[in-house]
C-alpha positions as CSV (number, residue, x, y, z in Angstrom):
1,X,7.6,11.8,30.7
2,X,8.9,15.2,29.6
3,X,10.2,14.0,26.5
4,X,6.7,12.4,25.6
5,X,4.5,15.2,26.5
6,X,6.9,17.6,24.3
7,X,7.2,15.4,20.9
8,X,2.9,15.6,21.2
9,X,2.3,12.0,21.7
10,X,-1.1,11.1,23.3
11,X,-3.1,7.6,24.0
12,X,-5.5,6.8,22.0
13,X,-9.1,7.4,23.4
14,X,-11.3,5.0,23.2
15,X,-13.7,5.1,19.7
16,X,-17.2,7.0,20.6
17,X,-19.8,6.4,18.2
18,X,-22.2,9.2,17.2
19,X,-25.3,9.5,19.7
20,X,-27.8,9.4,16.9
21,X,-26.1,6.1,15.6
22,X,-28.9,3.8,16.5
23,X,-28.7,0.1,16.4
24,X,-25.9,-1.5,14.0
25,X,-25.5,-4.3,11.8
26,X,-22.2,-5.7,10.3
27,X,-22.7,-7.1,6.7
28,X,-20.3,-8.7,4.8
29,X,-19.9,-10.4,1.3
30,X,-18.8,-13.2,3.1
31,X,-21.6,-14.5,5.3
32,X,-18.6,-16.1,7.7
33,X,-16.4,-13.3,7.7
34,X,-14.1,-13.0,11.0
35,X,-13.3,-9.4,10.2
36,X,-17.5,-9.2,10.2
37,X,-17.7,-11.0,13.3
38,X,-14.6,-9.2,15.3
39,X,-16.3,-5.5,14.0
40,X,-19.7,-6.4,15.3
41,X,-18.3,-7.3,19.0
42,X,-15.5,-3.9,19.2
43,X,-19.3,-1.9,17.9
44,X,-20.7,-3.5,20.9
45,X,-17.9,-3.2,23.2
46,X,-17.8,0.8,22.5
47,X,-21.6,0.8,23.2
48,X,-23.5,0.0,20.0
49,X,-26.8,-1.5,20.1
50,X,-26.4,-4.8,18.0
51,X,-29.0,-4.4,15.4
52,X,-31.9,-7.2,16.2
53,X,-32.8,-9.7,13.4
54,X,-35.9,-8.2,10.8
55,X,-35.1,-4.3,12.0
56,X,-35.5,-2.2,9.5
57,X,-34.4,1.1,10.7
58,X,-31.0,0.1,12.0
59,X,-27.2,1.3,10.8
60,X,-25.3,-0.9,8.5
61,X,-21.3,-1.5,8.4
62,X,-21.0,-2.7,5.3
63,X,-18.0,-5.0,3.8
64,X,-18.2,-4.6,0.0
65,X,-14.8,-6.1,0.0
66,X,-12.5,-8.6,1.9
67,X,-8.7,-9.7,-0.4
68,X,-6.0,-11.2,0.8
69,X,-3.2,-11.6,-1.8
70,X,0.5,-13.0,-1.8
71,X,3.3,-11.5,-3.5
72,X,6.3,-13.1,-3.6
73,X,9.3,-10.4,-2.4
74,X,12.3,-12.2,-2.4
75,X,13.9,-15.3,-4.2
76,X,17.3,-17.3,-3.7
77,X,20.0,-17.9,-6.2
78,X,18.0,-20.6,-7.6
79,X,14.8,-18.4,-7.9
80,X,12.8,-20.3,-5.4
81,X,10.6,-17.4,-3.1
82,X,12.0,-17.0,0.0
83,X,10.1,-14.0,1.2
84,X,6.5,-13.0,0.6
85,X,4.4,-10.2,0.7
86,X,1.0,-10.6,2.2
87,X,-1.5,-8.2,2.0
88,X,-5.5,-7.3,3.2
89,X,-7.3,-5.2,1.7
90,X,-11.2,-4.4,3.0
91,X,-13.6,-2.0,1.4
92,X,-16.0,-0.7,3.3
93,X,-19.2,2.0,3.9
94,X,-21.4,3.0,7.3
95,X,-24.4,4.4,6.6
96,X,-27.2,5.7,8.9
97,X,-30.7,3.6,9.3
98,X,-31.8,6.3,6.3
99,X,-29.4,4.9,4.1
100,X,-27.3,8.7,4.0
101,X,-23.1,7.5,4.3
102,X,-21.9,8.4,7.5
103,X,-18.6,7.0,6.4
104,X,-18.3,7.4,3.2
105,X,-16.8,4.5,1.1
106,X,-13.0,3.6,2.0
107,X,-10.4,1.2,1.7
108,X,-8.0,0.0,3.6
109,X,-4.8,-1.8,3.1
110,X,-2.2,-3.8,5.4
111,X,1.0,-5.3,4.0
112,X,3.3,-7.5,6.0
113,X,6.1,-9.6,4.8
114,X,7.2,-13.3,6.0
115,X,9.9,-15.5,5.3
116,X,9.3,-18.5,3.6
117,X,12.3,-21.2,3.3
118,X,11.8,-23.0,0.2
119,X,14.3,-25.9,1.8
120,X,12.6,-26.0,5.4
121,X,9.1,-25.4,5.2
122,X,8.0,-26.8,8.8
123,X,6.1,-24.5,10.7
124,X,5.6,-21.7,7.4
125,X,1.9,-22.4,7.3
126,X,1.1,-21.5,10.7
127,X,3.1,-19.0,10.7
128,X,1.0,-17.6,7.8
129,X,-2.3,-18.5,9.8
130,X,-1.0,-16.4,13.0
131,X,0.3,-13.5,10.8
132,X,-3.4,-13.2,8.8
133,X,-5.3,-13.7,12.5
134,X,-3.3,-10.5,13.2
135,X,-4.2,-8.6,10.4
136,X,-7.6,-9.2,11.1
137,X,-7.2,-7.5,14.4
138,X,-5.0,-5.2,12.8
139,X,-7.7,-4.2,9.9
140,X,-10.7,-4.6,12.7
141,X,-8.9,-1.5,14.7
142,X,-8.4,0.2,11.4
143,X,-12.0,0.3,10.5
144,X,-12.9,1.5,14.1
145,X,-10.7,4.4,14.4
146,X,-11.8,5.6,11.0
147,X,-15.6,5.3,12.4
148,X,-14.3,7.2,15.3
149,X,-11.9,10.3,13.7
150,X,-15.6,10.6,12.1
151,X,-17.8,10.9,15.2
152,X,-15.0,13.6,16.2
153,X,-15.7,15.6,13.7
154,X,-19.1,16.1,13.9
């Protein structure tokens, strides 16, 4: 416990949104978006009002931009990929119910490589499902710590 306390490690504390915030909505490009959908309940969760439908005055998250993109990283003797590099990049913008950014526009990248056997591909595919479902949750807690090293400062 010594150790910890000495090197400066702390917990996370848990993301506080700024008083004046108001209600929020979560828009994305993509009207399904699961990054859209996973942002709008951790808001909630940390005590946002969840904008109502036709309010005009209200917060918007905004997602200008949702990529996913695979690189290949790796290939065997015969130059068949056998590792890939997949990658999630979001661009995004929160700005007050009087349109002024509180959080102005940023972007955010994850990167995580997978093994792909070119000779045995049972089981790659969902293994590529579960990886991006965890970059979701991944870029989702991304996003919200960047809303909340904000609130800090002010």
């Amino acid at each position: 416990m010594l150790a910890l306390s000495a090197c400066g490690f702390q917990l996370r504390q848990a993301l506080t949104l700024p008083p004046d915030l108001g209600p929020v909505r979560v828009v994305s490009i993509d009207r399904y978006s699961p990054l859209a959908e996973s942002l709008a309940q951790a808001l909630t969760r940390a005590g946002a009002v969840p904008a109502q439908e036709g309010s005009a005055e209200v917060a918007v998250l905004d997602l200008m931009s949702e990529r996913w993109g695979d690189t290949p990283a790796a290939l065997d003797e015969l130059g068949r990929v056998q590792e890939y590099s997949l990658r999630y990049a979001v661009v995004f913008e929160l700005r007050k119910a009087d349109g002024k950014p509180l959080v102005p526009r940023q972007s955010i990248e994850l990167s995580r490589d997978y093994v792909s056997s070119p000779t045995n591909a049972i089981g790659t595919e969902g293994e590529r499902e579960i990886l991006m479902r965890e970059m979701r949750r991944e870029m989702s807690s991304a996003v919200l710590r960047r809303i909340g090293a904000v609130s800090e400062r002010r």
